[in-house]
C-alpha positions as CSV (number, residue, x, y, z in Angstrom):
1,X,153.4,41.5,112.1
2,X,152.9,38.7,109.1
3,X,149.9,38.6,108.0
4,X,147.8,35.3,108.0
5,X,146.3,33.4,105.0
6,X,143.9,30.7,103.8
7,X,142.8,29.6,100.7
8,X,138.9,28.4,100.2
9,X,138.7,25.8,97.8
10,X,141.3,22.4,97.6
11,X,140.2,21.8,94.0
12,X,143.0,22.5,91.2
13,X,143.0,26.1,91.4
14,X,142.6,25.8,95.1
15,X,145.8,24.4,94.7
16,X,147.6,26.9,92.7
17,X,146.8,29.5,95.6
18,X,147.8,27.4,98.4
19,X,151.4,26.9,96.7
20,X,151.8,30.1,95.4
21,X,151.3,31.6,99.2
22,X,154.1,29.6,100.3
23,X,156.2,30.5,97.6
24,X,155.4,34.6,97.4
25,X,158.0,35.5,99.8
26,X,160.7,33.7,97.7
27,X,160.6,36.0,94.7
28,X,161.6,39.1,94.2
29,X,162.8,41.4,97.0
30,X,163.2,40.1,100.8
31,X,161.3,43.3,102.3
32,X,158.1,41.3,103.3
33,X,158.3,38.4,105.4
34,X,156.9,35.2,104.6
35,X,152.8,35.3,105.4
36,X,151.7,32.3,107.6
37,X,149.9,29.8,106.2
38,X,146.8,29.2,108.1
39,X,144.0,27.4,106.9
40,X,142.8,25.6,103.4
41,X,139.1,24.9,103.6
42,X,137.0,22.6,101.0
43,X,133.4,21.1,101.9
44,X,135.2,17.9,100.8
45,X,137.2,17.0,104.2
46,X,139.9,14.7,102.3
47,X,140.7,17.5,100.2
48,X,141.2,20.1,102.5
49,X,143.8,17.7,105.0
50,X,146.1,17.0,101.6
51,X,146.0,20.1,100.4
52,X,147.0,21.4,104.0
53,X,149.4,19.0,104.4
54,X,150.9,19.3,101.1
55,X,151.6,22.9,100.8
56,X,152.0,23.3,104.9
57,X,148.8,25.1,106.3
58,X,148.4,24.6,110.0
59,X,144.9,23.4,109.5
60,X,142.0,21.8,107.6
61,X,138.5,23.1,107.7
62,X,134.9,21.7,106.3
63,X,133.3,25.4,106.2
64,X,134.7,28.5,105.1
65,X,133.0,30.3,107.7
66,X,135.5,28.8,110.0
67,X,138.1,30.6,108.0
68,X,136.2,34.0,107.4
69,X,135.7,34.1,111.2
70,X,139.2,32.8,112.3
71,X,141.2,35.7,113.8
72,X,144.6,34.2,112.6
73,X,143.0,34.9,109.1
74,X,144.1,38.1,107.3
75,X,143.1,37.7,104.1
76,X,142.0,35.2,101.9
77,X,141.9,33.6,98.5
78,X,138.0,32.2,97.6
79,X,139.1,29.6,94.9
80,X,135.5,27.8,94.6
81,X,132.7,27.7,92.2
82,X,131.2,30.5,91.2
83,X,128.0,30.5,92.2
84,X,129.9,30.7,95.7
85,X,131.9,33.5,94.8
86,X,129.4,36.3,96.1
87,X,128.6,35.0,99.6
88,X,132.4,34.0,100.3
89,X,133.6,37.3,99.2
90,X,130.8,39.6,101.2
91,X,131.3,37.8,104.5
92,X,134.7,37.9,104.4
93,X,135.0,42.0,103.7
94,X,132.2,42.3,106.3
95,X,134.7,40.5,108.7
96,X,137.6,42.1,107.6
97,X,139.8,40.5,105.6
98,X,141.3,41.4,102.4
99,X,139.9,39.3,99.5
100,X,141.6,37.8,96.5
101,X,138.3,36.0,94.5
102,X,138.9,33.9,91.2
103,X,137.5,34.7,87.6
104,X,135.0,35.5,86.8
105,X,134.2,37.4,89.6
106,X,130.8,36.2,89.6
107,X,127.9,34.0,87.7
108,X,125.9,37.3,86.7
109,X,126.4,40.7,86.5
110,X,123.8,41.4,89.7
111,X,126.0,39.3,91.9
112,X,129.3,41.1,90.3
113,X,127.7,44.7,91.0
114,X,127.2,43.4,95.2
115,X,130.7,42.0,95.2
116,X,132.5,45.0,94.3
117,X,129.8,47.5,95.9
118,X,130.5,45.5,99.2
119,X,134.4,45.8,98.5
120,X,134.1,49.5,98.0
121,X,132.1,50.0,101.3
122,X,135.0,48.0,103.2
123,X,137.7,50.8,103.2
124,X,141.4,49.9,103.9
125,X,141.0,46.6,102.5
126,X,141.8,45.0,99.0
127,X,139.8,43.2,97.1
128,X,141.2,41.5,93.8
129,X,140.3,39.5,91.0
130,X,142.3,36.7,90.3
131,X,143.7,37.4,86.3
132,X,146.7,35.5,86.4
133,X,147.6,35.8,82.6
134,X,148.6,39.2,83.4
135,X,151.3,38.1,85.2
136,X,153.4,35.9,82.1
137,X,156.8,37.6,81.6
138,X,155.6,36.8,77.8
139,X,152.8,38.4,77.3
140,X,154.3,41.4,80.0
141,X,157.6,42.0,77.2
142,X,155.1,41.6,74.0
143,X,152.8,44.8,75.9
144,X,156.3,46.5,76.0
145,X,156.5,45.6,71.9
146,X,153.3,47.4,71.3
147,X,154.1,50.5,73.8
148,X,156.9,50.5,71.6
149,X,158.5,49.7,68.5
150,X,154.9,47.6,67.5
151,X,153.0,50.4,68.0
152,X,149.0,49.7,68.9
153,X,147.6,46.9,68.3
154,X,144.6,47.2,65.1
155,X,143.8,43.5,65.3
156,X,143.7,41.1,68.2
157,X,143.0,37.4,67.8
158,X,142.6,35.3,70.6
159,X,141.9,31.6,70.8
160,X,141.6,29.5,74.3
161,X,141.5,25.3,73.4
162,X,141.4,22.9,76.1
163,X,139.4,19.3,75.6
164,X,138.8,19.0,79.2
165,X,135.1,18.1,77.9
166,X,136.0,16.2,75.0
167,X,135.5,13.0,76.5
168,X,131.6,12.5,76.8
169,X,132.2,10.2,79.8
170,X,133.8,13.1,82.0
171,X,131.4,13.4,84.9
172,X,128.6,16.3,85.3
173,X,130.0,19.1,87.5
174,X,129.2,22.4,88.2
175,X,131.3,23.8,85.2
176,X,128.5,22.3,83.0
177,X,125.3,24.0,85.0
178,X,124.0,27.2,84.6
179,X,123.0,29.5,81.4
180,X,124.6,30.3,78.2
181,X,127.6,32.5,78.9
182,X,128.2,29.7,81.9
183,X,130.2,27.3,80.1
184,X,133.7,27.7,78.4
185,X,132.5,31.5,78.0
186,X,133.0,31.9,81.8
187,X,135.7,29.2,82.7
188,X,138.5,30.3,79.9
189,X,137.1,32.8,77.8
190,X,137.2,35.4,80.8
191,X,141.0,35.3,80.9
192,X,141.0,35.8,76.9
193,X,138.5,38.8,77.2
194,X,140.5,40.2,79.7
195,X,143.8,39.7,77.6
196,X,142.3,41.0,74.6
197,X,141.8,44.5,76.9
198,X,145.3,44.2,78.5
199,X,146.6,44.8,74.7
200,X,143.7,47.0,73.4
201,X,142.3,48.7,76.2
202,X,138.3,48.6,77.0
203,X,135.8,47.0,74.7
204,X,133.1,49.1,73.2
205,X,131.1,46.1,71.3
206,X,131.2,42.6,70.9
207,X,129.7,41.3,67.2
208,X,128.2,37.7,65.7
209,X,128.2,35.7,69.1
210,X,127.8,31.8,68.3
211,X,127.6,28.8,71.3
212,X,127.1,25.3,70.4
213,X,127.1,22.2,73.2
214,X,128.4,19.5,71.6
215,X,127.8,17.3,74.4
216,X,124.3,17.2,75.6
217,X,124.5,15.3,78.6
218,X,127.0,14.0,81.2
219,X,127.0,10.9,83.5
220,X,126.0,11.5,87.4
221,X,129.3,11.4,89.4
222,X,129.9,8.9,91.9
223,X,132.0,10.7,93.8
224,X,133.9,14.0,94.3
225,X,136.5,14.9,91.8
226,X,139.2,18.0,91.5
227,X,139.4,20.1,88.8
228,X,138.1,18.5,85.3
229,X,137.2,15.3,86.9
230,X,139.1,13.1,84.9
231,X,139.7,9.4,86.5
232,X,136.3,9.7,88.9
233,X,133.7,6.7,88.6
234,X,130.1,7.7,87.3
235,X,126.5,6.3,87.1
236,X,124.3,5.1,84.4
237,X,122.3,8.3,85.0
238,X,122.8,10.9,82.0
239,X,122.3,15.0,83.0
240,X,121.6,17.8,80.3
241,X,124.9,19.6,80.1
242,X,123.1,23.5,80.4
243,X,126.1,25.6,78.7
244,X,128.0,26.2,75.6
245,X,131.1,23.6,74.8
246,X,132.2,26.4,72.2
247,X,132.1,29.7,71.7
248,X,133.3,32.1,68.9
249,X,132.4,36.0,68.9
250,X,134.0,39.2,67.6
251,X,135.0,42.9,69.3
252,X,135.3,46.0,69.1
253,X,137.4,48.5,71.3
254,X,137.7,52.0,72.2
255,X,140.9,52.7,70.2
256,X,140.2,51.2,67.2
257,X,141.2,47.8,67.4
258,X,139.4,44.5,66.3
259,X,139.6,41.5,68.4
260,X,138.2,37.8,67.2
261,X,137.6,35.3,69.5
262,X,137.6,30.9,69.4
263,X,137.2,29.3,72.4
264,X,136.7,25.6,73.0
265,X,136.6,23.2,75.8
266,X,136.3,20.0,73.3
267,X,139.5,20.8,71.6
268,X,140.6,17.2,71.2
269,X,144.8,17.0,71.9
270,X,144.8,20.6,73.6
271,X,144.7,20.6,76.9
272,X,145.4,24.1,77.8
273,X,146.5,26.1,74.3
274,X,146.3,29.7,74.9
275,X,147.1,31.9,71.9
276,X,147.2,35.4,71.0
277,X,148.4,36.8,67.8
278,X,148.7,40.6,67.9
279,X,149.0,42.9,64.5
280,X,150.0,45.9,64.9
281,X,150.8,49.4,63.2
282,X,154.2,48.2,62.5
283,X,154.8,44.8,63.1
284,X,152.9,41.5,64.4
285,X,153.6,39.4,67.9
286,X,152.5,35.9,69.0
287,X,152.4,33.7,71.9
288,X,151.5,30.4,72.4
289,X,151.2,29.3,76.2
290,X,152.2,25.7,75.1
291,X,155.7,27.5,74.7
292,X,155.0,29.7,77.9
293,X,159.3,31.2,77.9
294,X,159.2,32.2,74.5
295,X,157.4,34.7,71.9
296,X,157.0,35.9,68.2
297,X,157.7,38.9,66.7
298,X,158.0,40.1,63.3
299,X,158.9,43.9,62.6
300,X,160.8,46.3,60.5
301,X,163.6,46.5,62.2
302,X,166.4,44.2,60.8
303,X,167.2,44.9,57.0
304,X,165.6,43.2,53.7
305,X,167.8,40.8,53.2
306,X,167.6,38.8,57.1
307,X,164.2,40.1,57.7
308,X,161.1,37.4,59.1
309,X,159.7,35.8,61.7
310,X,161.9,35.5,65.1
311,X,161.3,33.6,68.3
312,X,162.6,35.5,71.8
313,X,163.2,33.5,74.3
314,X,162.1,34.5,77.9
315,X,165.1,35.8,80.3
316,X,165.9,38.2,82.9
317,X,165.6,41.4,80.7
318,X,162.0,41.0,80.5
319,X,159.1,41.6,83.6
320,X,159.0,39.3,86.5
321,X,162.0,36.5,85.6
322,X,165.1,38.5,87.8
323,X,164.3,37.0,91.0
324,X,161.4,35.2,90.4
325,X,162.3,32.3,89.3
326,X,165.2,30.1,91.3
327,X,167.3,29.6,88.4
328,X,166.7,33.8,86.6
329,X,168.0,32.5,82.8
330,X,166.7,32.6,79.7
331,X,165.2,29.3,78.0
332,X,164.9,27.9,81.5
333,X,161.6,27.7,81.5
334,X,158.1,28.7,83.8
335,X,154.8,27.9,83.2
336,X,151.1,28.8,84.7
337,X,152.0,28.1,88.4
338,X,154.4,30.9,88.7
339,X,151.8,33.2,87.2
340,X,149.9,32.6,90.7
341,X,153.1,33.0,92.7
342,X,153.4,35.8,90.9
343,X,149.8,37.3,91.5
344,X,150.1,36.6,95.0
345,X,153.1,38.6,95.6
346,X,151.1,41.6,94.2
347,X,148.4,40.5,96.3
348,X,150.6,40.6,100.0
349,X,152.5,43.9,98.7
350,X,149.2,45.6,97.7
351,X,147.8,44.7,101.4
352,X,151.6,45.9,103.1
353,X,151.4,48.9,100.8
354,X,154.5,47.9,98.9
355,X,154.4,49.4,95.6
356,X,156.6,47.3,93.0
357,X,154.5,44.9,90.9
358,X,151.3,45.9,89.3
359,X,149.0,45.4,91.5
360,X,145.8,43.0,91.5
361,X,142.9,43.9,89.4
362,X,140.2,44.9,91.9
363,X,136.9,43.6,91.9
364,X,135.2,46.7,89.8
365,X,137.3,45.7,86.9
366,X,135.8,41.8,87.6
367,X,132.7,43.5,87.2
368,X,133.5,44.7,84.3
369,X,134.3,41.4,82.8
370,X,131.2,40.2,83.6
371,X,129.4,43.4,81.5
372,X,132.2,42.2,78.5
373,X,130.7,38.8,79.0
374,X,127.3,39.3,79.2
375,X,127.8,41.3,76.0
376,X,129.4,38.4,74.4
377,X,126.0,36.6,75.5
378,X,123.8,39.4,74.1
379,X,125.4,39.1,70.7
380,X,124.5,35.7,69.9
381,X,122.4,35.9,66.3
382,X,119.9,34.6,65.1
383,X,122.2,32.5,62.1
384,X,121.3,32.7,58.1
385,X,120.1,29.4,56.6
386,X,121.3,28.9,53.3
Protein backbone atom coordinates (compact mmCIF):
# COMPACT_ATOMS: atom_id res chain seq x y z
CA UNK A 1 0.00 0.00 0.00
CA UNK A 2 1.63 3.65 -0.93
CA UNK A 3 1.18 5.84 1.36
CA UNK A 4 -0.51 9.25 0.71
CA UNK A 5 0.91 12.76 1.08
CA UNK A 6 0.19 16.56 1.17
CA UNK A 7 2.11 19.38 1.91
CA UNK A 8 0.44 22.46 3.94
CA UNK A 9 1.80 25.60 2.88
CA UNK A 10 2.31 26.74 -1.26
CA UNK A 11 4.77 29.40 -0.17
CA UNK A 12 8.66 28.81 -1.11
CA UNK A 13 9.31 26.20 1.23
CA UNK A 14 5.88 24.80 0.53
CA UNK A 15 7.33 24.29 -2.55
CA UNK A 16 10.45 22.55 -1.76
CA UNK A 17 8.27 19.74 -0.05
CA UNK A 18 5.79 19.40 -2.71
CA UNK A 19 8.81 18.62 -5.32
CA UNK A 20 10.85 16.74 -3.21
CA UNK A 21 7.70 14.17 -2.61
CA UNK A 22 7.63 13.64 -6.10
CA UNK A 23 11.08 13.11 -6.47
CA UNK A 24 11.81 10.79 -3.11
CA UNK A 25 11.23 7.66 -4.88
CA UNK A 26 13.80 8.43 -7.61
CA UNK A 27 16.91 8.33 -5.36
CA UNK A 28 18.48 5.85 -3.95
CA UNK A 29 17.15 2.29 -3.79
CA UNK A 30 13.88 1.15 -5.70
CA UNK A 31 12.43 -0.83 -2.46
CA UNK A 32 9.62 1.75 -1.75
CA UNK A 33 7.27 2.78 -4.26
CA UNK A 34 6.53 6.18 -5.20
CA UNK A 35 3.97 7.84 -2.41
CA UNK A 36 0.84 9.45 -4.00
CA UNK A 37 0.71 12.85 -4.16
CA UNK A 38 -2.51 13.99 -2.68
CA UNK A 39 -3.14 17.29 -1.66
CA UNK A 40 -1.18 20.96 -1.33
CA UNK A 41 -3.25 23.21 0.77
CA UNK A 42 -2.45 27.23 1.24
CA UNK A 43 -5.29 29.74 2.64
CA UNK A 44 -4.26 31.56 -0.61
CA UNK A 45 -6.42 29.50 -3.29
CA UNK A 46 -4.18 30.60 -6.41
CA UNK A 47 -1.32 29.22 -4.69
CA UNK A 48 -2.44 26.09 -3.69
CA UNK A 49 -3.99 25.18 -7.64
CA UNK A 50 -0.17 26.08 -9.10
CA UNK A 51 1.54 24.46 -6.68
CA UNK A 52 -0.77 21.35 -7.29
CA UNK A 53 -0.61 21.59 -10.66
CA UNK A 54 3.06 22.13 -10.86
CA UNK A 55 4.41 19.36 -8.88
CA UNK A 56 1.21 16.95 -9.69
CA UNK A 57 -1.07 16.71 -6.52
CA UNK A 58 -4.46 15.49 -7.34
CA UNK A 59 -5.96 18.47 -5.51
CA UNK A 60 -6.07 21.98 -4.14
CA UNK A 61 -7.44 22.87 -0.73
CA UNK A 62 -8.22 26.45 1.14
CA UNK A 63 -8.05 24.73 4.77
CA UNK A 64 -5.71 22.31 6.08
CA UNK A 65 -8.20 20.72 7.93
CA UNK A 66 -9.42 19.33 4.71
CA UNK A 67 -6.09 17.68 4.43
CA UNK A 68 -5.65 16.58 8.18
CA UNK A 69 -9.10 14.96 7.90
CA UNK A 70 -8.76 13.46 4.32
CA UNK A 71 -8.45 9.63 4.51
CA UNK A 72 -6.20 9.55 1.31
CA UNK A 73 -3.76 11.58 3.66
CA UNK A 74 -0.97 9.54 5.38
CA UNK A 75 1.26 11.86 6.41
CA UNK A 76 1.98 15.26 5.97
CA UNK A 77 4.50 18.11 5.66
CA UNK A 78 3.16 21.51 7.66
CA UNK A 79 5.35 24.07 5.63
CA UNK A 80 3.51 27.35 7.14
CA UNK A 81 4.24 30.08 9.53
CA UNK A 82 5.14 29.36 12.70
CA UNK A 83 2.79 30.61 14.74
CA UNK A 84 0.72 27.83 12.81
CA UNK A 85 3.05 25.16 13.45
CA UNK A 86 1.43 23.89 16.83
CA UNK A 87 -2.25 23.62 15.88
CA UNK A 88 -1.32 21.90 12.36
CA UNK A 89 0.92 19.52 13.95
CA UNK A 90 -1.50 18.43 17.11
CA UNK A 91 -4.52 17.90 14.87
CA UNK A 92 -2.86 16.05 12.47
CA UNK A 93 -1.08 13.32 15.17
CA UNK A 94 -4.63 13.37 16.86
CA UNK A 95 -5.94 12.16 13.36
CA UNK A 96 -3.28 9.98 12.59
CA UNK A 97 -0.90 10.94 10.42
CA UNK A 98 2.73 11.03 10.52
CA UNK A 99 4.03 14.70 10.69
CA UNK A 100 7.02 16.25 9.10
CA UNK A 101 6.81 20.20 10.56
CA UNK A 102 9.39 22.90 9.47
CA UNK A 103 12.05 24.79 11.65
CA UNK A 104 11.80 25.94 14.12
CA UNK A 105 9.45 23.70 15.51
CA UNK A 106 7.61 26.37 17.06
CA UNK A 107 7.47 30.32 18.04
CA UNK A 108 8.14 29.59 21.90
CA UNK A 109 9.33 27.02 23.87
CA UNK A 110 5.58 26.30 25.54
CA UNK A 111 4.18 25.58 22.16
CA UNK A 112 7.53 23.37 21.33
CA UNK A 113 7.02 21.31 24.69
CA UNK A 114 2.91 20.55 23.43
CA UNK A 115 4.20 19.60 19.94
CA UNK A 116 6.50 17.02 20.88
CA UNK A 117 4.44 15.92 24.18
CA UNK A 118 1.52 15.35 21.63
CA UNK A 119 3.96 13.45 19.21
CA UNK A 120 5.10 11.22 22.01
CA UNK A 121 1.52 10.36 23.08
CA UNK A 122 0.74 9.35 19.33
CA UNK A 123 2.59 5.90 19.25
CA UNK A 124 3.48 4.34 15.86
CA UNK A 125 3.73 7.48 14.19
CA UNK A 126 6.72 9.80 13.25
CA UNK A 127 7.01 13.11 13.92
CA UNK A 128 10.11 15.13 12.34
CA UNK A 129 11.63 18.33 12.25
CA UNK A 130 12.46 19.55 9.08
CA UNK A 131 16.70 20.30 9.30
CA UNK A 132 17.50 20.03 5.89
CA UNK A 133 21.24 21.11 6.19
CA UNK A 134 21.86 17.80 7.60
CA UNK A 135 21.22 16.33 4.57
CA UNK A 136 24.35 18.18 2.21
CA UNK A 137 26.75 15.42 1.02
CA UNK A 138 29.30 18.45 2.07
CA UNK A 139 28.77 18.99 5.28
CA UNK A 140 27.90 14.85 5.67
CA UNK A 141 31.90 14.04 4.27
CA UNK A 142 33.37 17.16 6.42
CA UNK A 143 31.48 15.17 9.81
CA UNK A 144 33.44 12.10 8.43
CA UNK A 145 36.80 14.62 8.50
CA UNK A 146 36.32 15.28 12.17
CA UNK A 147 35.26 11.52 13.18
CA UNK A 148 38.37 11.05 11.56
CA UNK A 149 41.56 12.29 10.53
CA UNK A 150 40.29 16.11 11.90
CA UNK A 151 39.69 14.99 15.04
CA UNK A 152 36.93 17.11 17.24
CA UNK A 153 36.12 20.12 16.47
CA UNK A 154 37.60 22.99 19.42
CA UNK A 155 36.13 25.92 17.55
CA UNK A 156 33.04 26.25 15.41
CA UNK A 157 32.21 29.47 13.47
CA UNK A 158 29.12 29.80 11.77
CA UNK A 159 27.76 32.70 9.83
CA UNK A 160 24.15 32.64 7.88
CA UNK A 161 23.81 36.07 5.36
CA UNK A 162 20.88 36.52 3.27
CA UNK A 163 19.60 40.36 2.35
CA UNK A 164 16.19 39.18 1.95
CA UNK A 165 15.34 42.38 4.22
CA UNK A 166 17.83 44.60 2.81
CA UNK A 167 15.58 46.42 0.80
CA UNK A 168 13.37 48.67 3.21
CA UNK A 169 10.56 48.58 0.56
CA UNK A 170 10.06 44.61 1.02
CA UNK A 171 6.59 44.28 2.28
CA UNK A 172 5.62 43.50 6.17
CA UNK A 173 5.05 39.81 6.59
CA UNK A 174 4.89 37.58 9.23
CA UNK A 175 8.68 36.90 9.27
CA UNK A 176 8.89 40.49 10.71
CA UNK A 177 6.23 40.04 13.70
CA UNK A 178 6.73 38.65 16.87
CA UNK A 179 9.46 39.08 19.80
CA UNK A 180 13.17 39.16 19.83
CA UNK A 181 14.49 35.76 18.99
CA UNK A 182 11.50 35.91 16.09
CA UNK A 183 13.40 37.49 13.44
CA UNK A 184 16.53 36.11 11.60
CA UNK A 185 17.20 34.27 14.97
CA UNK A 186 14.35 31.91 14.17
CA UNK A 187 14.13 32.00 10.27
CA UNK A 188 18.07 31.02 9.60
CA UNK A 189 19.84 31.01 12.65
CA UNK A 190 17.91 27.75 13.73
CA UNK A 191 19.57 25.74 10.93
CA UNK A 192 23.10 27.22 12.04
CA UNK A 193 22.36 26.37 15.75
CA UNK A 194 21.56 23.10 14.79
CA UNK A 195 24.75 22.70 12.53
CA UNK A 196 26.90 24.06 15.12
CA UNK A 197 25.50 20.72 17.24
CA UNK A 198 25.68 18.37 14.26
CA UNK A 199 29.68 19.10 14.54
CA UNK A 200 30.01 19.63 18.31
CA UNK A 201 27.29 17.91 19.90
CA UNK A 202 24.81 19.69 22.59
CA UNK A 203 25.27 23.21 23.66
CA UNK A 204 25.81 23.85 27.33
CA UNK A 205 25.81 27.90 27.12
CA UNK A 206 25.35 30.55 24.80
CA UNK A 207 27.51 34.00 25.72
CA UNK A 208 27.26 38.03 24.66
CA UNK A 209 23.92 37.78 22.69
CA UNK A 210 23.46 41.18 20.54
CA UNK A 211 20.10 42.00 18.03
CA UNK A 212 19.81 45.05 16.21
CA UNK A 213 16.70 45.97 13.65
CA UNK A 214 17.98 47.92 11.13
CA UNK A 215 14.85 48.47 9.53
CA UNK A 216 12.17 49.86 11.76
CA UNK A 217 9.25 49.58 9.78
CA UNK A 218 7.81 47.95 6.56
CA UNK A 219 5.10 49.06 4.02
CA UNK A 220 1.48 47.27 4.35
CA UNK A 221 1.27 44.71 1.56
CA UNK A 222 -1.19 44.99 -1.03
CA UNK A 223 -1.45 41.63 -1.65
CA UNK A 224 -0.24 38.11 -0.93
CA UNK A 225 3.34 37.23 -1.74
CA UNK A 226 5.58 33.74 -1.51
CA UNK A 227 8.42 33.49 0.35
CA UNK A 228 10.48 36.93 0.84
CA UNK A 229 8.00 38.98 -1.00
CA UNK A 230 10.04 40.41 -3.39
CA UNK A 231 8.06 41.97 -6.66
CA UNK A 232 4.46 42.42 -4.52
CA UNK A 233 2.89 45.98 -4.58
CA UNK A 234 2.61 47.85 -1.05
CA UNK A 235 0.75 50.81 0.66
CA UNK A 236 1.80 54.14 1.88
CA UNK A 237 1.14 52.66 5.37
CA UNK A 238 4.49 51.97 7.31
CA UNK A 239 4.32 48.91 10.24
CA UNK A 240 6.99 48.58 13.14
CA UNK A 241 9.15 45.66 11.99
CA UNK A 242 8.95 43.72 15.94
CA UNK A 243 12.32 41.48 15.46
CA UNK A 244 15.94 41.52 15.11
CA UNK A 245 17.49 42.04 11.36
CA UNK A 246 20.92 40.77 12.97
CA UNK A 247 22.04 38.74 15.38
CA UNK A 248 25.50 37.79 16.66
CA UNK A 249 26.05 35.49 19.88
CA UNK A 250 28.65 33.07 21.15
CA UNK A 251 28.50 29.08 22.59
CA UNK A 252 29.56 26.79 24.50
CA UNK A 253 29.29 22.89 24.24
CA UNK A 254 29.45 19.89 26.26
CA UNK A 255 32.84 18.65 24.74
CA UNK A 256 34.70 21.50 24.92
CA UNK A 257 34.14 23.29 21.81
CA UNK A 258 33.51 27.09 21.14
CA UNK A 259 31.12 28.08 18.59
CA UNK A 260 30.62 31.96 17.34
CA UNK A 261 27.77 32.95 15.56
CA UNK A 262 26.78 36.11 12.69
CA UNK A 263 23.71 36.02 11.30
CA UNK A 264 22.03 38.59 9.05
CA UNK A 265 19.04 39.01 6.93
CA UNK A 266 20.27 42.62 5.50
CA UNK A 267 23.45 41.18 4.05
CA UNK A 268 23.41 43.24 0.99
CA UNK A 269 24.68 40.85 -2.34
CA UNK A 270 24.14 37.56 -0.23
CA UNK A 271 21.18 36.02 -0.84
CA UNK A 272 21.62 32.76 0.88
CA UNK A 273 25.61 32.45 2.14
CA UNK A 274 25.78 29.73 4.58
CA UNK A 275 29.24 29.18 6.04
CA UNK A 276 30.89 27.10 8.43
CA UNK A 277 34.52 26.98 9.19
CA UNK A 278 35.53 24.10 11.55
CA UNK A 279 39.05 24.02 13.55
CA UNK A 280 39.89 21.08 14.75
CA UNK A 281 42.55 19.11 16.83
CA UNK A 282 44.44 18.50 13.76
CA UNK A 283 43.39 20.22 10.95
CA UNK A 284 40.58 22.94 9.89
CA UNK A 285 37.41 22.42 7.22
CA UNK A 286 35.18 24.91 5.44
CA UNK A 287 32.16 25.13 3.49
CA UNK A 288 30.52 27.71 1.82
CA UNK A 289 26.87 26.84 0.59
CA UNK A 290 27.40 29.36 -2.37
CA UNK A 291 29.75 26.47 -3.58
CA UNK A 292 27.21 23.73 -2.25
CA UNK A 293 29.51 20.40 -4.31
CA UNK A 294 32.70 21.35 -2.89
CA UNK A 295 34.62 21.79 0.53
CA UNK A 296 37.93 22.98 2.39
CA UNK A 297 40.27 21.12 4.18
CA UNK A 298 43.59 21.74 5.47
CA UNK A 299 45.48 18.96 7.51
CA UNK A 300 48.73 17.32 8.19
CA UNK A 301 48.56 14.81 6.02
CA UNK A 302 50.51 15.63 2.77
CA UNK A 303 54.33 16.51 3.35
CA UNK A 304 56.02 20.19 3.98
CA UNK A 305 56.88 20.91 0.90
CA UNK A 306 53.01 20.54 -1.03
CA UNK A 307 51.25 21.17 2.13
CA UNK A 308 47.90 24.04 2.30
CA UNK A 309 44.65 24.67 1.71
CA UNK A 310 42.74 22.15 -0.76
CA UNK A 311 39.30 22.17 -2.26
CA UNK A 312 37.35 18.54 -2.57
CA UNK A 313 34.92 18.46 -4.85
CA UNK A 314 31.64 16.60 -4.09
CA UNK A 315 31.25 12.95 -5.83
CA UNK A 316 29.93 9.59 -5.32
CA UNK A 317 32.48 8.57 -2.52
CA UNK A 318 30.86 10.83 -0.18
CA UNK A 319 27.05 10.52 1.64
CA UNK A 320 23.96 10.73 -0.37
CA UNK A 321 25.47 11.56 -4.20
CA UNK A 322 25.45 7.45 -5.52
CA UNK A 323 22.00 7.37 -6.60
CA UNK A 324 20.82 10.50 -5.64
CA UNK A 325 21.40 12.60 -8.07
CA UNK A 326 20.56 11.70 -11.95
CA UNK A 327 23.83 12.26 -13.23
CA UNK A 328 26.11 10.57 -9.61
CA UNK A 329 29.60 12.55 -10.64
CA UNK A 330 31.77 14.65 -9.07
CA UNK A 331 31.70 18.52 -9.82
CA UNK A 332 28.26 18.10 -11.25
CA UNK A 333 26.69 19.93 -9.00
CA UNK A 334 23.40 20.00 -6.33
CA UNK A 335 22.18 22.56 -4.34
CA UNK A 336 19.39 23.20 -1.39
CA UNK A 337 16.49 21.40 -3.23
CA UNK A 338 18.00 18.05 -3.21
CA UNK A 339 18.61 18.49 0.51
CA UNK A 340 14.64 18.29 0.78
CA UNK A 341 14.40 15.36 -1.63
CA UNK A 342 16.79 14.08 0.37
CA UNK A 343 15.02 14.62 3.84
CA UNK A 344 11.98 13.30 2.45
CA UNK A 345 13.26 10.03 1.52
CA UNK A 346 14.31 9.64 5.31
CA UNK A 347 11.02 10.87 6.10
CA UNK A 348 8.90 7.83 3.83
CA UNK A 349 11.63 5.15 4.93
CA UNK A 350 11.41 6.17 8.61
CA UNK A 351 7.35 5.80 8.30
CA UNK A 352 7.90 2.11 6.03
CA UNK A 353 10.48 1.17 8.65
CA UNK A 354 13.28 1.20 6.11
CA UNK A 355 16.43 1.72 7.85
CA UNK A 356 19.23 3.30 5.39
CA UNK A 357 19.46 7.14 5.76
CA UNK A 358 19.64 8.85 8.99
CA UNK A 359 16.50 9.32 9.89
CA UNK A 360 14.53 12.75 10.50
CA UNK A 361 15.22 14.66 13.61
CA UNK A 362 12.00 14.18 15.71
CA UNK A 363 10.18 16.79 17.18
CA UNK A 364 11.96 16.52 20.92
CA UNK A 365 15.19 17.53 19.31
CA UNK A 366 13.00 20.66 17.66
CA UNK A 367 12.31 21.37 21.08
CA UNK A 368 15.37 21.50 21.90
CA UNK A 369 16.30 24.08 19.42
CA UNK A 370 13.96 26.19 20.63
CA UNK A 371 15.64 25.89 24.52
CA UNK A 372 19.23 26.61 22.30
CA UNK A 373 17.30 29.61 21.02
CA UNK A 374 15.63 30.92 23.78
CA UNK A 375 19.09 30.79 25.34
CA UNK A 376 20.56 32.79 22.58
CA UNK A 377 17.59 35.30 23.55
CA UNK A 378 18.49 35.21 27.28
CA UNK A 379 22.08 36.16 26.63
CA UNK A 380 21.53 39.41 25.11
CA UNK A 381 23.67 42.08 27.57
CA UNK A 382 23.21 44.92 28.63
CA UNK A 383 26.36 46.55 26.18
CA UNK A 384 29.41 48.79 27.78
CA UNK A 385 29.43 52.45 26.73
CA UNK A 386 32.63 53.77 26.15
Amino acid sequence: MTLGVAVIGAGMVGRAHANAYRQAATVFGLDQPAPRLVAIADVHEPFAADAAARYGYARAETDWRAVVEAPDVDAVSVAVANSLHREITEAALAAGKHVLCEKPLAPSVADGAAMAAAAAAAPGLVGAVGFTFRRSPALNALKHQVEGALGPVRHFVGNYWCDYGFDPQRPMSWRYQGGPGSGVLADIGSHLTDLAEFFCGPTSGVQGTTMATLVTERPRPLGVAVGHAGGVQVSDELVPVENEDVCTFTTSYAGGAVGTFSLSRVAFGHANTLRVDLFCERGTASFDMTRPAEFGIIDAAPEVSVNGARTVHIGPWHPYVARGLPMDFPTVGHGQNDFFVYQARAFLDQIAGVKGLPPCPDLAHGLHNLRVLEAVVSATGKPTTL
